[in-house]
FIKOLZA-1660 file (N, C-alpha, C; in steps of 0.1 Angstrom, whole numbers, plus 5000, padded with zeros to 4 digits):
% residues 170
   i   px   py   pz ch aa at
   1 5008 4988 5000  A  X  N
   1 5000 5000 5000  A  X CA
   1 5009 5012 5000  A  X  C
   2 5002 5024 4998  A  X  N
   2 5011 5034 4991  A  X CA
   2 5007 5041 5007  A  X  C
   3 5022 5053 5008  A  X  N
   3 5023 5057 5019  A  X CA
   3 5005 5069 5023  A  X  C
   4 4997 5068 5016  A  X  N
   4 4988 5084 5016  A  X CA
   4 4974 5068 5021  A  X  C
   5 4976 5059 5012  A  X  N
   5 4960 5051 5017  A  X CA
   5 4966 5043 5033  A  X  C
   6 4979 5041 5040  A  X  N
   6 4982 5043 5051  A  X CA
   6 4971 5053 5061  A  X  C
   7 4980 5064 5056  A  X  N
   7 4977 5077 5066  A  X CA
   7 4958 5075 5064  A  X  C
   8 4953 5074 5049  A  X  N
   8 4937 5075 5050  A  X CA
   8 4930 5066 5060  A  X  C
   9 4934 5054 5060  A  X  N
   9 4930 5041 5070  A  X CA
   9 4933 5045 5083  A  X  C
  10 4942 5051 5088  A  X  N
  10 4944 5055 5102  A  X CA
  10 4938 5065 5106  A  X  C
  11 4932 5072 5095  A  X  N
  11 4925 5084 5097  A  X CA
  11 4906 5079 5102  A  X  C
  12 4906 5070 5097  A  X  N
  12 4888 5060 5099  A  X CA
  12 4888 5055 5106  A  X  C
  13 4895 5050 5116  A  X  N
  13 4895 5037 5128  A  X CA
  13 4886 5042 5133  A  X  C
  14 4875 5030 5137  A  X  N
  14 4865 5034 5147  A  X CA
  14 4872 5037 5165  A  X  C
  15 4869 5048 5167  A  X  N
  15 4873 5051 5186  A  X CA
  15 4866 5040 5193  A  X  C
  16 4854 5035 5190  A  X  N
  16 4848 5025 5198  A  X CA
  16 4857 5012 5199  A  X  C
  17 4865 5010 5189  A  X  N
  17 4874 4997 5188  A  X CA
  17 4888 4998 5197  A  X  C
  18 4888 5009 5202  A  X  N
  18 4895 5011 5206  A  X CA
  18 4898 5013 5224  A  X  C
  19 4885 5010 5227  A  X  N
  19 4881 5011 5240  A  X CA
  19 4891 4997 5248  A  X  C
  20 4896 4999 5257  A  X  N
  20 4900 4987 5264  A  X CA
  20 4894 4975 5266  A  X  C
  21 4877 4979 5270  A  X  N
  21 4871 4966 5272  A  X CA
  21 4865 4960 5261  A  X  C
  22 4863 4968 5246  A  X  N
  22 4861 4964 5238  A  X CA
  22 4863 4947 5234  A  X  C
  23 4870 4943 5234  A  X  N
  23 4870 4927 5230  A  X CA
  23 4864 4916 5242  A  X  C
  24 4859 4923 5254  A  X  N
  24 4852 4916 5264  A  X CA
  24 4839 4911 5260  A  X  C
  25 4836 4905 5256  A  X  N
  25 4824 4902 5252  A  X CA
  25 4816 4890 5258  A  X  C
  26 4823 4881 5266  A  X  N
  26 4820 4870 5270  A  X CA
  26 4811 4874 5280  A  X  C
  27 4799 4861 5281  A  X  N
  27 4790 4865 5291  A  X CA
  27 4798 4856 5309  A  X  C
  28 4788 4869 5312  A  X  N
  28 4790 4868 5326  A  X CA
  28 4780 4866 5338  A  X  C
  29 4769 4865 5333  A  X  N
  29 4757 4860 5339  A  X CA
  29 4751 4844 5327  A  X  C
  30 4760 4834 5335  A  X  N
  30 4760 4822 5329  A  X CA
  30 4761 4809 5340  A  X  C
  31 4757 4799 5337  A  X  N
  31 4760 4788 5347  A  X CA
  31 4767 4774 5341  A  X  C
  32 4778 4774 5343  A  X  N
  32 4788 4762 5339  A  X CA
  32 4791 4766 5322  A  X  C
  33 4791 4781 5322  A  X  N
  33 4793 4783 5306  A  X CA
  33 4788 4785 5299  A  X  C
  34 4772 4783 5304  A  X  N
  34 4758 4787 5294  A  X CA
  34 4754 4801 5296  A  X  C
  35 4755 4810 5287  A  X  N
  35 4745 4824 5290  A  X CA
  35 4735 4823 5297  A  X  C
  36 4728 4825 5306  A  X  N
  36 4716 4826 5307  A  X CA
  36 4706 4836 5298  A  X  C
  37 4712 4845 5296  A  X  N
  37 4696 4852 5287  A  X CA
  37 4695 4847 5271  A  X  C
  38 4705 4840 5269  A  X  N
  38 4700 4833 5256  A  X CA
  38 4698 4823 5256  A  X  C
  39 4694 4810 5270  A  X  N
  39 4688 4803 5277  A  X CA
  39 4678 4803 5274  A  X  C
  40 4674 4817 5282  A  X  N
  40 4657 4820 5286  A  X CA
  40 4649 4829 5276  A  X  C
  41 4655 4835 5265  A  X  N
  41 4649 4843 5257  A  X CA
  41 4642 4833 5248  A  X  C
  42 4640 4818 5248  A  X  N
  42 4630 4812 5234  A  X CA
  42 4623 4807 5248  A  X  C
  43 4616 4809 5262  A  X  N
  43 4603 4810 5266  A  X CA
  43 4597 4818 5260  A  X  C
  44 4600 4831 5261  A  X  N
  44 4590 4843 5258  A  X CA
  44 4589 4842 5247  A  X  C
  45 4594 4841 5233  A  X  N
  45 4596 4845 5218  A  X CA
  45 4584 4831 5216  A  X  C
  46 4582 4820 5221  A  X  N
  46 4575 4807 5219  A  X CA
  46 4559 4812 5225  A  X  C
  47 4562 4817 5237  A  X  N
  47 4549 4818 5243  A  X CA
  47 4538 4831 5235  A  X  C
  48 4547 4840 5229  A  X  N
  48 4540 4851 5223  A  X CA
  48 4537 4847 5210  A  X  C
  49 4544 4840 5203  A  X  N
  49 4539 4827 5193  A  X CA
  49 4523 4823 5198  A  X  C
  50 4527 4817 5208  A  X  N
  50 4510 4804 5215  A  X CA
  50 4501 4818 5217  A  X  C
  51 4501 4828 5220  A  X  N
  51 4492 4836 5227  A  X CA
  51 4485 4839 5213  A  X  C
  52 4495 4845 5205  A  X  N
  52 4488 4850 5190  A  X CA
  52 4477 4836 5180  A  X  C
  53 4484 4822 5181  A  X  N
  53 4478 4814 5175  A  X CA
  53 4466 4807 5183  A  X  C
  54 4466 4809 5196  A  X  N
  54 4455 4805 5206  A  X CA
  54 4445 4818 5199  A  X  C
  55 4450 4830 5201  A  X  N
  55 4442 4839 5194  A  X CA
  55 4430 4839 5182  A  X  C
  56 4438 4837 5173  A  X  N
  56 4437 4826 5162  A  X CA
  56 4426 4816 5159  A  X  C
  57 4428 4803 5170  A  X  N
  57 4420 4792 5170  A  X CA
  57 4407 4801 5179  A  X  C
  58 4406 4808 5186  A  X  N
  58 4395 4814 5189  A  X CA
  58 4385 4821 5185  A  X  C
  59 4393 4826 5175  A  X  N
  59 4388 4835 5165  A  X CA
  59 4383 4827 5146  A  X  C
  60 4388 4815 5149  A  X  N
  60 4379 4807 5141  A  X CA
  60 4369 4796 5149  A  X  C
  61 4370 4791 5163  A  X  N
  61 4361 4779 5165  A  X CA
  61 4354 4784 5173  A  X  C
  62 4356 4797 5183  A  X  N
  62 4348 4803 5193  A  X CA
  62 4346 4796 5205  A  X  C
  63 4357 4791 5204  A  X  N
  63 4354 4781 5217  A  X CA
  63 4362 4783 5231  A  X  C
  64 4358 4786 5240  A  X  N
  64 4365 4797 5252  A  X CA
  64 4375 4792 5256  A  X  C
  65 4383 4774 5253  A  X  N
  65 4393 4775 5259  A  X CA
  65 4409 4781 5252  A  X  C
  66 4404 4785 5242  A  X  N
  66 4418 4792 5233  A  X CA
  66 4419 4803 5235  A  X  C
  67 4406 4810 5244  A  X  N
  67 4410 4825 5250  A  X CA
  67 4411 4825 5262  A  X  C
  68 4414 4817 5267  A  X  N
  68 4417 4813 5280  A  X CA
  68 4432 4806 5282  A  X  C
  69 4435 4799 5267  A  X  N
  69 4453 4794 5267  A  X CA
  69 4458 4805 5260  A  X  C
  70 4453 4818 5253  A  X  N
  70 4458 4830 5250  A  X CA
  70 4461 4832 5262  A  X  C
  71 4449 4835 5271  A  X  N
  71 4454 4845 5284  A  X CA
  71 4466 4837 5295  A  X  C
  72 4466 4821 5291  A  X  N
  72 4482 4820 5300  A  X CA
  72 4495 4820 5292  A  X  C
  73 4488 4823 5280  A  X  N
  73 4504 4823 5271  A  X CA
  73 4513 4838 5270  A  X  C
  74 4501 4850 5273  A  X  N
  74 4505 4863 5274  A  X CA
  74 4510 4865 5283  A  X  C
  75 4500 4859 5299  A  X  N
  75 4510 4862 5314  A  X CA
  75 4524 4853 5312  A  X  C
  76 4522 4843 5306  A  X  N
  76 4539 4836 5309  A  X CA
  76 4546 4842 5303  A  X  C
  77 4541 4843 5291  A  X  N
  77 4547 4852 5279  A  X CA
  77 4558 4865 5286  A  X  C
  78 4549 4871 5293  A  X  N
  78 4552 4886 5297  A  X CA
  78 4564 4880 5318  A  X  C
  79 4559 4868 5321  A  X  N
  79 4567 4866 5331  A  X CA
  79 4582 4863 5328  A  X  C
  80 4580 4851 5317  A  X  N
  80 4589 4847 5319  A  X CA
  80 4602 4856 5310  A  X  C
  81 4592 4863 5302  A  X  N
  81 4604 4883 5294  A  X CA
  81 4609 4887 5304  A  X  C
  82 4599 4890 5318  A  X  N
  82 4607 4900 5328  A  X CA
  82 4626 4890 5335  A  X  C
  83 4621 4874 5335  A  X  N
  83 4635 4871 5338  A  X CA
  83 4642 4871 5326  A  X  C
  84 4639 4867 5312  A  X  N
  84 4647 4872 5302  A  X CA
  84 4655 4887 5304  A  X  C
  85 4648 4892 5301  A  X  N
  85 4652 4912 5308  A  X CA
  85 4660 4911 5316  A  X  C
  86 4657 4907 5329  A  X  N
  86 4666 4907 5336  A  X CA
  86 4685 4903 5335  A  X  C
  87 4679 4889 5332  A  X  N
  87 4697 4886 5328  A  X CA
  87 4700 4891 5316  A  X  C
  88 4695 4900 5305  A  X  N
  88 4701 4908 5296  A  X CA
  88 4711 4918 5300  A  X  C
  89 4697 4926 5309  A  X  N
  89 4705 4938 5314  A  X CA
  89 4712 4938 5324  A  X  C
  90 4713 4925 5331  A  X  N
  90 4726 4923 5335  A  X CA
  90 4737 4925 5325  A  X  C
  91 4737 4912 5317  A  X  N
  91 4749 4911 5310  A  X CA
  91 4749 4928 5299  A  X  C
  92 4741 4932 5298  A  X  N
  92 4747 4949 5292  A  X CA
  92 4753 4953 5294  A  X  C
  93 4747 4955 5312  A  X  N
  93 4757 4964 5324  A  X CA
  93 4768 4961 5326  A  X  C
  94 4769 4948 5326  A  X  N
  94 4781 4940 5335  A  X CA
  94 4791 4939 5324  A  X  C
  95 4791 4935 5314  A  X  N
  95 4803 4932 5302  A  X CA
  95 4807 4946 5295  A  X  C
  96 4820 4949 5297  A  X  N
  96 4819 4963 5289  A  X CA
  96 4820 4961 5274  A  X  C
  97 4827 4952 5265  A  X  N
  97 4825 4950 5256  A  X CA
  97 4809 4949 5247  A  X  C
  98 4801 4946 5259  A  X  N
  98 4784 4945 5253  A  X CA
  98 4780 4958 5251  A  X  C
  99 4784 4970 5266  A  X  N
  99 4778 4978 5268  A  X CA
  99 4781 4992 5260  A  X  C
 100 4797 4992 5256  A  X  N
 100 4801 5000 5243  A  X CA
 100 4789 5001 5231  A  X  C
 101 4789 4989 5228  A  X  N
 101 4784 4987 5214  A  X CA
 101 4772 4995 5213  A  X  C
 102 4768 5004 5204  A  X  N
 102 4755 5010 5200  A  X CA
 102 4743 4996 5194  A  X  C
 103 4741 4987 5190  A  X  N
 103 4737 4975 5189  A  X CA
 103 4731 4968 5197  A  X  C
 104 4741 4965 5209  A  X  N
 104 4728 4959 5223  A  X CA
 104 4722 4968 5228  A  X  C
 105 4723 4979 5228  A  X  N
 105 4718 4996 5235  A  X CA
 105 4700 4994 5229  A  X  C
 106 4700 4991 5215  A  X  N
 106 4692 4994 5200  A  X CA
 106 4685 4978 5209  A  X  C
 107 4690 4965 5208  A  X  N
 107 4683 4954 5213  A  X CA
 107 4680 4960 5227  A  X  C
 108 4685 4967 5236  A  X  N
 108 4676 4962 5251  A  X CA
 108 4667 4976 5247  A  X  C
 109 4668 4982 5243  A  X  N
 109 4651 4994 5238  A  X CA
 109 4640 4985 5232  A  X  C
 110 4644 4976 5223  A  X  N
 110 4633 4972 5219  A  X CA
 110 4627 4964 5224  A  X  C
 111 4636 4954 5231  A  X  N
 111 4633 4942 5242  A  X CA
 111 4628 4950 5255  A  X  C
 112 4625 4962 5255  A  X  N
 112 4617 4966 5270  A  X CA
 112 4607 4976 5263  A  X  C
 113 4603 4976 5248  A  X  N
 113 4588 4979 5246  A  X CA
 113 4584 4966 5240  A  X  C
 114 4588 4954 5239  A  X  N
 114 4583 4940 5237  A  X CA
 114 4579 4937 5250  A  X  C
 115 4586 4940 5262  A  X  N
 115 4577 4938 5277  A  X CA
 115 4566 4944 5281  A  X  C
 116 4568 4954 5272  A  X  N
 116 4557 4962 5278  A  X CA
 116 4542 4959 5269  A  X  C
 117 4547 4952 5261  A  X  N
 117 4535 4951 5251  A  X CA
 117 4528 4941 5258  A  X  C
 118 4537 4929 5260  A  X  N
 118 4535 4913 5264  A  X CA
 118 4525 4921 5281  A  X  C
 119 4529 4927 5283  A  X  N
 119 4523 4933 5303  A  X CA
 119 4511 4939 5295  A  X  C
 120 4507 4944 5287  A  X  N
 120 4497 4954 5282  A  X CA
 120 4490 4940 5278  A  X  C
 121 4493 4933 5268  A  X  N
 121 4482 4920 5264  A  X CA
 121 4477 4912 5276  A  X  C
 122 4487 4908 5286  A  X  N
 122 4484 4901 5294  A  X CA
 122 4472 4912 5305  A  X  C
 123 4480 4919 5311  A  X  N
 123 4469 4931 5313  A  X CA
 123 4448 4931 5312  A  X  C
 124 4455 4931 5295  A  X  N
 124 4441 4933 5288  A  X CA
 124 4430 4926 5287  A  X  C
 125 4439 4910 5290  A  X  N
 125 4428 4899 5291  A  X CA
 125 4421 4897 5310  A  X  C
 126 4430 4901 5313  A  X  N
 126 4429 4897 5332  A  X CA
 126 4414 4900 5334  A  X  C
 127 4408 4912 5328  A  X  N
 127 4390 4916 5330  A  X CA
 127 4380 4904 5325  A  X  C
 128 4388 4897 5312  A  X  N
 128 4379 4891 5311  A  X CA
 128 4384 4886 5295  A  X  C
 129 4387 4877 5292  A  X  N
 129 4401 4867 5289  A  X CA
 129 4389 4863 5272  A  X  C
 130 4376 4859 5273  A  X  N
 130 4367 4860 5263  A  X CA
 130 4368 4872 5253  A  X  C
 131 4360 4880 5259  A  X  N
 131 4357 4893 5251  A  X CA
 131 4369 4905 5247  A  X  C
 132 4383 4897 5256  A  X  N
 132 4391 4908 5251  A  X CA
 132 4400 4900 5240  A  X  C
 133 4399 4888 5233  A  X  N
 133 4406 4887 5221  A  X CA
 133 4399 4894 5210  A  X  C
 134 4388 4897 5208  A  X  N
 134 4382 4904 5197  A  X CA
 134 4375 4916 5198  A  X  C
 135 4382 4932 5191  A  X  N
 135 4396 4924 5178  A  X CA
 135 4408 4934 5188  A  X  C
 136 4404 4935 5198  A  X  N
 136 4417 4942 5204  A  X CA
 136 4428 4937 5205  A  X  C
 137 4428 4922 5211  A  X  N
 137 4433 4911 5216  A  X CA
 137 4444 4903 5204  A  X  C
 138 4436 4900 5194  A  X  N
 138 4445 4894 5182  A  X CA
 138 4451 4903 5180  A  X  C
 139 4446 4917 5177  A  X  N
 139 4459 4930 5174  A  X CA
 139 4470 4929 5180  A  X  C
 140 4469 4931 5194  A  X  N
 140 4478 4930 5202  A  X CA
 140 4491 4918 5199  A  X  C
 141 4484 4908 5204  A  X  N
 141 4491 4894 5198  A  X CA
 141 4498 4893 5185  A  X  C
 142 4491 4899 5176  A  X  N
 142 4500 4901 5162  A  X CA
 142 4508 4912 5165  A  X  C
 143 4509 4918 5169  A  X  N
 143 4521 4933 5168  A  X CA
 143 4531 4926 5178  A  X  C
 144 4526 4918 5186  A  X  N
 144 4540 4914 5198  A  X CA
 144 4542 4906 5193  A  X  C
 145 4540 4899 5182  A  X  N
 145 4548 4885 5173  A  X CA
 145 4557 4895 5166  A  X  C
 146 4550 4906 5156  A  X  N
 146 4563 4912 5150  A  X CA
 146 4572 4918 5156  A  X  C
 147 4574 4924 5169  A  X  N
 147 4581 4927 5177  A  X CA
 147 4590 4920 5181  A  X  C
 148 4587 4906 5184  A  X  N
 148 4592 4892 5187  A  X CA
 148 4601 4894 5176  A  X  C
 149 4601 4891 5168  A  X  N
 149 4606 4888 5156  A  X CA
 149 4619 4902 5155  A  X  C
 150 4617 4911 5155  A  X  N
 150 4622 4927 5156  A  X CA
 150 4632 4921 5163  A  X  C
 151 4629 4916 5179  A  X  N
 151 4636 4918 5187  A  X CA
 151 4649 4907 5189  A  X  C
 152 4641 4895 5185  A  X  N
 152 4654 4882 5178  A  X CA
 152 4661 4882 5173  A  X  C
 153 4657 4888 5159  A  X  N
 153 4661 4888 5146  A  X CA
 153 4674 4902 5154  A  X  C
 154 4674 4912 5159  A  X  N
 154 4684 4921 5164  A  X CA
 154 4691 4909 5175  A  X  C
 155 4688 4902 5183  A  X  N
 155 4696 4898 5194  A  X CA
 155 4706 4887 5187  A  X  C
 156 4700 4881 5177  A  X  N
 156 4709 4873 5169  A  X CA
 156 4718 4874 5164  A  X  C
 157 4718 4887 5154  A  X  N
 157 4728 4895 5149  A  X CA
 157 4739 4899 5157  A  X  C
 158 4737 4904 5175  A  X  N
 158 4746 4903 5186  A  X CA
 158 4753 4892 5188  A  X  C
 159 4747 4880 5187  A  X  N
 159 4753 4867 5194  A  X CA
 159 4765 4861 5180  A  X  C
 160 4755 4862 5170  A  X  N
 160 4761 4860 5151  A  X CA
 160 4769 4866 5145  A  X  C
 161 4769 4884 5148  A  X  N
 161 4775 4890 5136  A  X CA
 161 4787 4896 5147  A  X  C
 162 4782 4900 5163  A  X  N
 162 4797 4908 5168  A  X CA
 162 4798 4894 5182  A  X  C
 163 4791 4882 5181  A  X  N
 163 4798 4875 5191  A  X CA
 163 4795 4880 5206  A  X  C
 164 4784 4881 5208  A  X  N
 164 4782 4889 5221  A  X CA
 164 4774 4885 5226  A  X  C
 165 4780 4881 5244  A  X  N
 165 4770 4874 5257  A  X CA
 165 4775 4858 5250  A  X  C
 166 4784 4855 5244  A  X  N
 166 4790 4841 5244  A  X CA
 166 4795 4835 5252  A  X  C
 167 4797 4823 5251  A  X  N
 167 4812 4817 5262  A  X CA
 167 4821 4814 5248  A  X  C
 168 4832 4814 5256  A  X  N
 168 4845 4814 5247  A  X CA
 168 4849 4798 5246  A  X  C
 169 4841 4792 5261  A  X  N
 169 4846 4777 5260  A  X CA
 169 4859 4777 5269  A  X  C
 170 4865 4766 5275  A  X  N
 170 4874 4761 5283  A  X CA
 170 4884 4761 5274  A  X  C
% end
């Protein structure tokens, strides 16, 4: 390389790469090596699945027990996010190589309006688990599948594309 496209490349280095804890990435809220929030993040992503297609079968056979396995697919849905959540934003906080990145920042925003949706659906049915899938209820349930999906589809690209909240292995 010629001495001027040197000087240009040292001129673009990202500052973020540059951070000391930058290459820390490994998780730290794990047990014998296993992350836990990417453990526990396919309860919630599965259960807001079941809530939407219980939805679904209710809304074709009318038969009250699919708005009634909606309404325990939302509360799990939305319980078992809040311990998802939790050991995320642990591991945010805790790893400085996670917590640099503008990318997990972007995933835990959107993973804490996916809680809030999953608390709002579940919420919604608690009055009365029948009359609130239609059509408030399916709405709901279909927006927090695409959200689901939003919110994977970004956490994946963290685990896939920059390696983050992994174990490195023994």
């Amino acid at each position: 390389m010629t001495q001027k496209m040197v000087q240009e490349s040292d001129r673009f280095q990202d500052p973020i790469e540059q951070h000391p804890g930058y290459a820390e990435t490994e998780s730290k809220i794990a047990i014998w090596g296993h992350p836990l929030h990417a453990m526990s993040v396919a309860f919630p992503v599965a259960l807001t699945f079941c809530a939407f297609g219980a939805d679904a079968l209710y809304w074709l056979s009318g038969e009250p027990f699919w708005a009634q396995a909606a309404l325990w697919a939302a509360g799990t849905a939305f319980l078992f996010g809040l311990a998802a959540g939790a050991t995320g934003t642990m591991e945010l906080l805790m790893v400085p190589g996670i917590r640099i990145r503008a990318p997990a920042w972007t995933h835990f925003v959107i993973a804490v309006l996916l809680l809030s949706l999953l608390g709002a659906n579940w919420g919604y049915r608690l009055t009365g688990y029948e009359a609130a899938v239609l059509p408030y209820g399916i709405l709901l349930s279909g927006f927090n599948v695409i959200v689901v999906i939003a919110t994977g589809w970004h956490g994946g690209k963290l685990v896939f594309d920059y390696r983050l909240g992994t174990s490195k292995g023994s």
